[in-house]
Structure formats: structure tokens, C-alpha cells
C-alpha positions in Angstrom: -91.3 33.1 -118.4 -91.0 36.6 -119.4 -87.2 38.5 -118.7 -86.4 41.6 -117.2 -83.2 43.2 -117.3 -82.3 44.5 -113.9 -81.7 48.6 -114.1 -78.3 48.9 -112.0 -78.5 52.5 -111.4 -82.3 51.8 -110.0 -80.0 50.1 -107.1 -76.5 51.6 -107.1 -75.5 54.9 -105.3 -72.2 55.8 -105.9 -70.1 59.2 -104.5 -67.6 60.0 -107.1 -64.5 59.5 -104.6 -66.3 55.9 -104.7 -65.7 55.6 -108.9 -62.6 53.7 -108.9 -64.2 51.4 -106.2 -66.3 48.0 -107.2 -69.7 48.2 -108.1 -71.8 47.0 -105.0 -75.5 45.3 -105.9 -77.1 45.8 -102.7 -80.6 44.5 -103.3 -83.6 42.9 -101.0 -86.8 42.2 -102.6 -89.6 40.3 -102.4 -92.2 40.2 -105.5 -94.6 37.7 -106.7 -93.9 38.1 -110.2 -92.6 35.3 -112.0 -89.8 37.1 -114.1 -86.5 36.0 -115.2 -84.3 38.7 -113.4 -80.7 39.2 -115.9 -77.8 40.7 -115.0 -75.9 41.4 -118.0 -72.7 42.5 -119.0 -71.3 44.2 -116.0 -67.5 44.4 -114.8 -65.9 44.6 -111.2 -69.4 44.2 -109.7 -69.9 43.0 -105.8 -73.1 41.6 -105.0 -75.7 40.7 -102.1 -78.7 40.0 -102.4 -81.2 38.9 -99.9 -85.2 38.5 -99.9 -88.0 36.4 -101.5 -88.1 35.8 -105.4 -90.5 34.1 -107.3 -88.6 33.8 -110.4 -84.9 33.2 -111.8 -81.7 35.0 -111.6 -79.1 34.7 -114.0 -75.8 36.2 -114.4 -74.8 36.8 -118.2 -71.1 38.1 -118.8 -70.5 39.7 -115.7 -67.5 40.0 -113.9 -67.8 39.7 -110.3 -65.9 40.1 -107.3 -67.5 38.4 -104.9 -71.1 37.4 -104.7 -72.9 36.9 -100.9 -76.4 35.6 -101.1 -77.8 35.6 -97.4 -81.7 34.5 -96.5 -82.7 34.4 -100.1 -85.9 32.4 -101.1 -86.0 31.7 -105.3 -88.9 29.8 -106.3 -87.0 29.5 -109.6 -83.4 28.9 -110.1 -79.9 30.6 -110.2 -77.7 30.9 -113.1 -74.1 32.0 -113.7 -73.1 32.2 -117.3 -70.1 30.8 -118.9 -69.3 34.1 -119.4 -69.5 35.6 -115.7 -66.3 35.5 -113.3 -65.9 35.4 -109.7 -62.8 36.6 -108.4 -62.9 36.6 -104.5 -65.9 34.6 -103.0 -69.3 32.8 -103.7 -71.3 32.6 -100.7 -74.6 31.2 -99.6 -76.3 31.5 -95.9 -79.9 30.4 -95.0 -80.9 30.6 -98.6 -83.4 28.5 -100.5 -83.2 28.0 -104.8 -86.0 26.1 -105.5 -84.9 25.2 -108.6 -81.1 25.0 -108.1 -77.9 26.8 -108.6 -76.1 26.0 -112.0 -73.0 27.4 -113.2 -70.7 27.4 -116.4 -66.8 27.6 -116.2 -65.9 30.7 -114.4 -63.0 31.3 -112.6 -59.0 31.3 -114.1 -55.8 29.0 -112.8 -53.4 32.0 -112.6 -55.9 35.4 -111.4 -58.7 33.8 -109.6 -59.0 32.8 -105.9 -62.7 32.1 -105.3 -63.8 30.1 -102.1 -67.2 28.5 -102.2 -69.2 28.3 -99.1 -72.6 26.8 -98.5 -74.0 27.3 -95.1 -78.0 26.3 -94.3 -79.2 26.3 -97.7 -81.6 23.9 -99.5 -80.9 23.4 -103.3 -83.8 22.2 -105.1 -83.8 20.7 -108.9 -79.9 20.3 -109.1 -76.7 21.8 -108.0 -74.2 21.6 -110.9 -70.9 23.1 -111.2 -69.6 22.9 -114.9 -65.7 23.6 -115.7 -65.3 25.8 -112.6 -62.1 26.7 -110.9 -62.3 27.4 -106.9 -59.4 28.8 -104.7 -61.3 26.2 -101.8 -64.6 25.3 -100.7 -66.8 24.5 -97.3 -70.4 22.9 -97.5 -72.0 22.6 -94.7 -75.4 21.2 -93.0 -77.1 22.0 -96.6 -79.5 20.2 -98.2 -79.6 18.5 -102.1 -83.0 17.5 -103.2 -81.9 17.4 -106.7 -78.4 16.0 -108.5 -75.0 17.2 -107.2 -72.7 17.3 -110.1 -68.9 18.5 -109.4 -67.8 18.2 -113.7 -64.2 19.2 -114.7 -63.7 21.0 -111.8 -60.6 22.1 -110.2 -60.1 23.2 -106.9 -56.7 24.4 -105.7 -57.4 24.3 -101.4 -59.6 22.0 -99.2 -62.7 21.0 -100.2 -65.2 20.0 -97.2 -68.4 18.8 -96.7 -69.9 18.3 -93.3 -73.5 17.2 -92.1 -74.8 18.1 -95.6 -78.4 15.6 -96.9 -77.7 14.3 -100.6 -81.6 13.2 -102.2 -80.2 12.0 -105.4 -77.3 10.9 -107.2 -74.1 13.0 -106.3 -71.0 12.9 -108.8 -67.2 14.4 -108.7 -66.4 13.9 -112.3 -63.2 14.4 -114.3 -62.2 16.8 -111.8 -59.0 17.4 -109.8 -58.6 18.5 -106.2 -55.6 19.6 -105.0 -56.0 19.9 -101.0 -57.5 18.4 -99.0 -61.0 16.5 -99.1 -63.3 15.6 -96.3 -66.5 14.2 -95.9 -68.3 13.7 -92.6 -71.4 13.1 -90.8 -73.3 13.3 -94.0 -75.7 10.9 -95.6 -76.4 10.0 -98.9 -79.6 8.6 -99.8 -78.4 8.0 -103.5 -75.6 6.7 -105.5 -72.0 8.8 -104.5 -69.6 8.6 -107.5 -66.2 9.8 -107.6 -65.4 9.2 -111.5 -62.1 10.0 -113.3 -61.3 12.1 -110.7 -57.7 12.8 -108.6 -57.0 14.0 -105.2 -53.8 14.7 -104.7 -53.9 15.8 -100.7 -55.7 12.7 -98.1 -59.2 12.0 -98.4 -61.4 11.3 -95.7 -64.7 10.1 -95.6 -65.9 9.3 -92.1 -69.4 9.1 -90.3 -71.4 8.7 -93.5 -74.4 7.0 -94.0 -74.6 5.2 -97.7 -78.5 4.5 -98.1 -78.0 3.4 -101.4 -74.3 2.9 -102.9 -71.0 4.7 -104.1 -68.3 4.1 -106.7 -64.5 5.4 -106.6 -62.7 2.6 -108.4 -62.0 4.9 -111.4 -60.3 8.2 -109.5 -56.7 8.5 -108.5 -55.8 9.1 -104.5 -52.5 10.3 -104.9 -51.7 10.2 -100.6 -54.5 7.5 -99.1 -58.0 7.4 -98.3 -59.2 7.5 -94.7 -62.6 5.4 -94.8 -63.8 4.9 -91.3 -66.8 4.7 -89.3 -69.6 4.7 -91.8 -72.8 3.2 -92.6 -73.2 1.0 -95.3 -77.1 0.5 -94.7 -77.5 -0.8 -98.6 -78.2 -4.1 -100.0 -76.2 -5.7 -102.6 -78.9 -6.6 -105.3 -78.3 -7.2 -109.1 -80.6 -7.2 -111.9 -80.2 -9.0 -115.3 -78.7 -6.3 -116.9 -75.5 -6.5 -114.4 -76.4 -2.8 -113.0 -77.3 -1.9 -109.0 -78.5 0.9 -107.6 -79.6 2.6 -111.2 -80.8 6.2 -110.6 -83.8 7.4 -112.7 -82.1 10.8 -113.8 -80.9 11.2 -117.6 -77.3 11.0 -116.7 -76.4 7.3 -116.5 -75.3 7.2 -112.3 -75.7 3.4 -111.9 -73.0 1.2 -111.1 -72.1 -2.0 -112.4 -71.1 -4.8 -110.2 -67.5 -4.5 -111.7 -67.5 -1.1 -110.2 -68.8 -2.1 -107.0 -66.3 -4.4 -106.5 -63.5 -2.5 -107.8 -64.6 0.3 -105.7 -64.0 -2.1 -102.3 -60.9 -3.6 -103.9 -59.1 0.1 -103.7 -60.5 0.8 -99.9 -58.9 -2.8 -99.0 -55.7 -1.4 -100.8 -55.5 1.5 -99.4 -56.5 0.6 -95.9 -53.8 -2.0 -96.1 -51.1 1.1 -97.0 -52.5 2.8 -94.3 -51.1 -0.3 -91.9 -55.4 -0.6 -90.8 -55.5 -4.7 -91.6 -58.6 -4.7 -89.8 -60.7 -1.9 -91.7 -58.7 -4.0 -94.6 -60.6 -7.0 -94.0 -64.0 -5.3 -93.4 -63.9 -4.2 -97.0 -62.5 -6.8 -98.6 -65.3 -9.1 -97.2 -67.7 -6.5 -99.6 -65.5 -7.0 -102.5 -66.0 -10.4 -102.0 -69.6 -10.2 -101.7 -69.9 -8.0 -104.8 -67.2 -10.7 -106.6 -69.8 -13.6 -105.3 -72.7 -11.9 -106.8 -71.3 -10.7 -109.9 -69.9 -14.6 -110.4 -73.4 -15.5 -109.9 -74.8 -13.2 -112.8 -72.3 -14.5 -115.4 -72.8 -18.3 -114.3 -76.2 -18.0 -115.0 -76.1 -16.0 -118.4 -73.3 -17.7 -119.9 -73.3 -20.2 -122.8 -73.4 -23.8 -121.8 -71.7 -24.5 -125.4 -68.3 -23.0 -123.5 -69.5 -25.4 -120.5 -65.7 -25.6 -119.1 -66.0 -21.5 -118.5 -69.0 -22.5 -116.9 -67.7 -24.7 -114.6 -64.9 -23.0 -113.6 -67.4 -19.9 -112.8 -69.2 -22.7 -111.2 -66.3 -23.5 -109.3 -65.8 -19.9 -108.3 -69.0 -19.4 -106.7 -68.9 -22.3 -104.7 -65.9 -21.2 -103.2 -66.7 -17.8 -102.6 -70.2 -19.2 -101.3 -68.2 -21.5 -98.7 -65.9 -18.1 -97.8 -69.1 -16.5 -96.6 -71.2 -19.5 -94.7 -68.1 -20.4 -92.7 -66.5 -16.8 -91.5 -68.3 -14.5 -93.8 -65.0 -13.8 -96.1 -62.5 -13.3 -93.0 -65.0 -11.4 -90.5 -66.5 -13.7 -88.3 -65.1 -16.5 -86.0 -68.5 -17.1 -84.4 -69.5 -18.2 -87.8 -66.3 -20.3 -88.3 -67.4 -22.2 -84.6 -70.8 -22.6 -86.0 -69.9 -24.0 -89.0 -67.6 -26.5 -87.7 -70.2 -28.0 -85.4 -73.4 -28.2 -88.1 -70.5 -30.2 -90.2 -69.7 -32.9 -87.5 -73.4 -33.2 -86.3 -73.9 -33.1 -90.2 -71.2 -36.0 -90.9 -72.1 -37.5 -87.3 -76.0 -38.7 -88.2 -75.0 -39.7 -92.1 -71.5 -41.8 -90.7 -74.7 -43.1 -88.0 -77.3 -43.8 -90.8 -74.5 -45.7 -93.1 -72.7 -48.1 -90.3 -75.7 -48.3 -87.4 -77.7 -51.7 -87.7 -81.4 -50.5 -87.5 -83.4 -50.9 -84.3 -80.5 -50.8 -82.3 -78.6 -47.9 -80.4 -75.0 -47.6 -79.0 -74.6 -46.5 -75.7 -74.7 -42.5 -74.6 -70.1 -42.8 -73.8 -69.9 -44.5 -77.6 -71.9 -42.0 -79.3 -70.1 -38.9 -77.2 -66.7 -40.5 -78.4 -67.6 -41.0 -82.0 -68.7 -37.0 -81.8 -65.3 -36.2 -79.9 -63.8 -37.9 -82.4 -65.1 -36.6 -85.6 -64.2 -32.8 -83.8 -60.9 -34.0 -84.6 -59.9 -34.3 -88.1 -57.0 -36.0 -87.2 -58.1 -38.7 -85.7 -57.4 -42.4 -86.7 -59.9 -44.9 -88.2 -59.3 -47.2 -84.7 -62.3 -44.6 -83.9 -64.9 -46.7 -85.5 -63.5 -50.0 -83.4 -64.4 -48.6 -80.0 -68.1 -49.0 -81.0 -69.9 -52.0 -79.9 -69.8 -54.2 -83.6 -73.3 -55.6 -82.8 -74.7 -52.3 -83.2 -72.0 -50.7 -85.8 -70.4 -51.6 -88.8 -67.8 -49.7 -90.8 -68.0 -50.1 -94.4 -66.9 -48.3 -97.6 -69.3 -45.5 -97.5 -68.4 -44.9 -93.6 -65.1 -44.4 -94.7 -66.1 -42.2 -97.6 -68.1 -39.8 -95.2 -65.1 -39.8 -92.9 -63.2 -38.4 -95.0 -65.0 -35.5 -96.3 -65.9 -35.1 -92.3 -62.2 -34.6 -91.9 -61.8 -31.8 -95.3 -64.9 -29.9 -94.2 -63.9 -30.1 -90.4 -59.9 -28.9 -90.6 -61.0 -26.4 -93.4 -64.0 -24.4 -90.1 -60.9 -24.4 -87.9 -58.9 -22.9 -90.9 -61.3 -20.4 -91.0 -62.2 -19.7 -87.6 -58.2 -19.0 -87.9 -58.3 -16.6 -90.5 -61.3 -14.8 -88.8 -58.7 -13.6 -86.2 -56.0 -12.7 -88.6 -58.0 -9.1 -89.2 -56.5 -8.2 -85.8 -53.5 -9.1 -86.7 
């Protein structure tokens, strides 16, 4: 793509009492010509710039002091140097960059105060902000059809992000907000991953839709997380490789089952210090799930020389399996009642097929009390006596089933228990 330099004084009209004001780039174009526009090397410059573009726009070693971009249309993309400084504000309004907005390390820890805002726009190939300090920063009802990369960044205020559309893989990485961060009413249709990251105000992330999955296990919340009301429409599936939800970008944004469930582990946590048992349990029941799964995927690729690590992972599954048929880890006391009364009828047709003589029946009462009965797993072996002997006879394996009928039976009312404790 060919360059052009953009002429300033081709734009700029300034009255001499105006000299020791800032430069102001007040330009609306509209060309077909697909040019590389630079802006080069100029200091205390304010710009706006509106219209239709059919190329890129790049900033090289300017020094800004604020930059307003308002109904702009780029078919290619926009570029700020890491040589080029904002000092007051970066703004965008109803604006459309085909080809993303990119930009390298501007901005200072002790001179600059820049607030980003994002209001209507569509970003297209990426939106990536590299080593860049902000003074604050509001997103809002924008749309990402590209990556959304936050790397080494610092911002100093509140950083929120309402009703915003993420396509792909978005990623706050190695970066450090100071105020406050919020997310709402905003779905994600990709991976979210807050890596190596702290937030040192509350964090809030309510009314969003996950379509695919998110992973915060490795960021520091230095005063609680507020995760509440949001859709987690995803499935938990794993490949062979121990990976879920693997994005087809360079940048490896998958997540591992460890993260997944480490992710859950620190919302349980942190719900829990937030004195919210019940939004507790919710997310502990997907750690578990995530635990379950991942405990499946080593069980089945382990060694069987080391057959006791086997075993116990085995063992670990099972239990974890049982956790979800019988209240789906902590959550459900329906499930709890259901699975109580598939156990007796279970126990009640194999203690049946074991001590009933065949061709003939007991009576409607003896089989109602023997069902009774069997509800109650403390119930005495006298049970069996009630029934008619001509019809029924105890023997060892009768007792054998009656007393896994008993484990099974006190360990569904143990759980339709702790299906209540959420509330608690």
C-alpha cells in the first residue's frame, strides 16, 4: 500500500495570537484511494477527524493532546506508534476501523491522564492495546469482530464495559487496574481471559453471556469479585490434549481444564468472603464438574504399570460421578428425592428376585411394607419376617443387598440434605 505523509498546513489555520495554543487537526474526508495516511513527528497536536477512508492511519511520534474520532469509516486500520502520546483523551463515536485500532505504549505514570472511551463503534481485525497507561476508561455498546487484547496495561480509574459484542478471544494480560472494573450486559462469544492480572478496586461482572468459556484463576482481586446473574450457555467438553474451548488465533487463548476449574475454585472463594453461600455453591458445582472431567482425562491416559494411581483416580471419579447423579454437586434436592427412590425400587426388585420363590407373589400390604421399609435405612431385619415364608425366603444374598440398600439409601437423604445447605 503506497504512504502519504499528510501536509498539516494543507489543514491547519492558525491566527498568530493562536501560536502558543495546540495544534488542532480538523479533518473530514472521504477518498477512495487506498493510501497509508502518516502523521509524523508532530508535538502538542489536537485531533478530530471524521469521514470515510479507504486506507490506514497511523500516528508516528506524535505528541497528542487529545484525539476525538467521531463517524469515521476506515476500510483499513488505525495505528498509534510507540512513539506517539496522548495526554488528555482518546475518543471514539459511531466509528468503524475495518481493520482495527492498535496501539504501542503511550501514555506516562506521573504526566499523563488519558480516558479512553468507546461509544457505537465496530472494531474489525483486532483491538490491541500494548504497554499503555490510561487515567480511566468507558466501552460501551461496541462491537469486537476481531481479538481484544488489554497487554501490560495500567489504568489508574474505573474501567467499564457495558452492552459491548466480543467475536473472538478477549484477554486482560499482565496488566494492573487500579479502580474500579465492571462488566455488564455484554456477551462473549469467545474465550474471556483475565491472565496475570490485578485489580485492586471490586470487580463486577454481571448480566453476561459466556458462549464459549473464561479463565481468571491466575489474576489477583485485591477487594472481591461480584459474579452474578450471568449466562453460562457453554458446554464443558475436553479433548485428548487436556485443552477446551481452543481459539484458532496465533496467540495460544485456550484453557486447560486445570484453569477451568481453578477459575470456579476462586468465584466459590470469593463468593463465600462475600457471605453469598448460595452463588458459592452454584460455582462450586462447576468446579466440580470441571474436577470430574479433568479426573476422567487422566484416568484414561495414565499408566496402568502405576495401577494404584489409577485406582485411586478411579476412585475419585466415581465419587465425583455419584456427587452429580444424586444432587448435582450440592444444587439439587429434586435430584437427591429422585435418586433415593430409583435406589429402593432398584434394591426392592433385586432383594424380590433373590428371596421370592418363583411363580408365586406376596400380597399387595407385604410388598407395600417391604418398600416402606427399605425407605428406611434404619430399619431392622424383622422386616423380612413379616412376609408370608411360603412365598419368601431370606438368605445370605438378601442380606447382602440389604445392606448396600441401607448405604445407598441414608447416603440420597444425606444429599437431599446438603442440597438445602446452599441456602443456608
Amino acid at each position: 500500500m503506497p504512504r502519504k505523509v499528510l501536509n498539516l498546513r494543507e489543514l491547519l489555520s492558525l491566527k498568530p495570537e493562536e501560536k502558543d495554543q495546540p495544534l488542532r487537526l480538523v479533518h473530514k474526508f472521504s477518498t477512495r484511494d487506498p493510501v497509508e495516511i502518516i502523521i509524523a513527528d508532530y508535538t502538542d497536536l489536537a485531533v478530530r477527524v471524521s469521514g470515510e477512508y479507504f486506507g490506514d492511519i497511523c500516528f508516528y511520534g506524535c505528541n497528542l493532546n487529545y484525539a476525538d474520532f467521531k463517524d469515521l469509516h476506515i476500510e483499513g486500520e488505525l495505528v498509534f506508534d510507540q512513539n506517539t502520546s496522548i495526554s488528555l483523551r482518546l475518543t471514539f463515536f459511531r466509528c468503524n476501523i475495518k481493520l482495527g485500532l492498535t496501539i504501542f505504549s503511550f501514555g506516562d505514570d506521573h504526566k499523563s491522564s488519558v480516558d479512553l472511551k468507546c461509544f457505537d463503534t465496530k472494531f474489525g481485525s483486532n483491538f490491541k492495546l500494548i504497554g499503555v497507561v490510561f487515567d480511566g476508561g468507558q466501552i460501551a455498546r461496541c462491537d469486537f469482530s476481531g481479538p481484544f487484547e488489554l497487554i501490560s496495561v495500567k489504568i489508574r480509574g474505573v474501567l467499564k464495559i457495558h452492552g459491548c459484542n466480543f467475536n473472538e478471544p478477549s484477554v486482560v494480560f499482565n496488566s494492573a487496574i487500579e479502580g474500579v472494573f465492571s462488566v455488564t450486559e455484554t456477551v462473549f462469544c469467545h474465550n474471556l481471559l483475565l491472565r496475570g492480572s490485578s485489580f485492586n478496586e471490586h470487580v463486577s461482572i454481571i448480566e453476561v453471556r459466556f458462549l464459549k468459556g473464561f479463565d481468571l484463576y491466575s489474576s489477583i482481586f485485591n477487594n472481591g469479585l461480584a459474579f452474578l446473574e450471568n449466562d453460562l450457555s457453554f458446554s464443558v467438553n475436553y479433548s485428548s490434549e487436556n485443552k477446551l474451548f481452543a481459539s484458532n488465533v496465533d496467540y495460544d487463548y485456550s484453557i486447560s481444564t486445570v484453569q477451568f476449574q481453578e477459575t470456579f475454585r476462586v468465584i466459590k472463594k470469593l463468593s463465600l468472603e462475600n457471605g453469598d453461600p448460595y452463588e458459592a455453591s452454584k460455582y462450586g458445582q462447576f468446579e466440580a464438574r470441571a474436577k470430574q472431567n479433568a479426573t476422567w482425562v487422566k484416568f484414561k491416559g495414565g499408566d496402568w504399570a502405576k495401577w494404584r494411581i489409577k485406582l485411586r483416580t478411579l476412585q475419585d471419579y466415581l465419587i465425583l460421578g455419584l456427587n452429580s447423579i444424586s444432587n448435582r454437586h450440592k444444587t439439587s434436592w429434586l435430584r437427591a428425592v429422585v435418586f433415593t427412590l430409583v435406589v429402593v425400587v432398584v434394591f426392592f426388585v433385586l432383594i424380590l428376585i433373590s428371596g421370592q420363590f418363583e411363580g408365586r407373589w406376596l400380597t399387595g400390604d407385604e410388598y407395600t411394607m417391604l418398600f416402606i421399609g427399605l425407605l428406611n435405612p434404619l430399619h431392622k431385619l424383622d422386616l423380612y419376617d413379616g412376609l408370608s415364608s411360603f412365598v419368601f425366603e431370606t438368605n445370605a444374598f438378601v442380606y447382602i443387598l440389604d445392606f448396600f440398600a441401607r448405604l445407598f439409601v441414608g447416603y440420597g437423604y444425606y444429599q437431599f440434605v446438603q442440597a438445602f445447605r446452599r441456602f443456608k
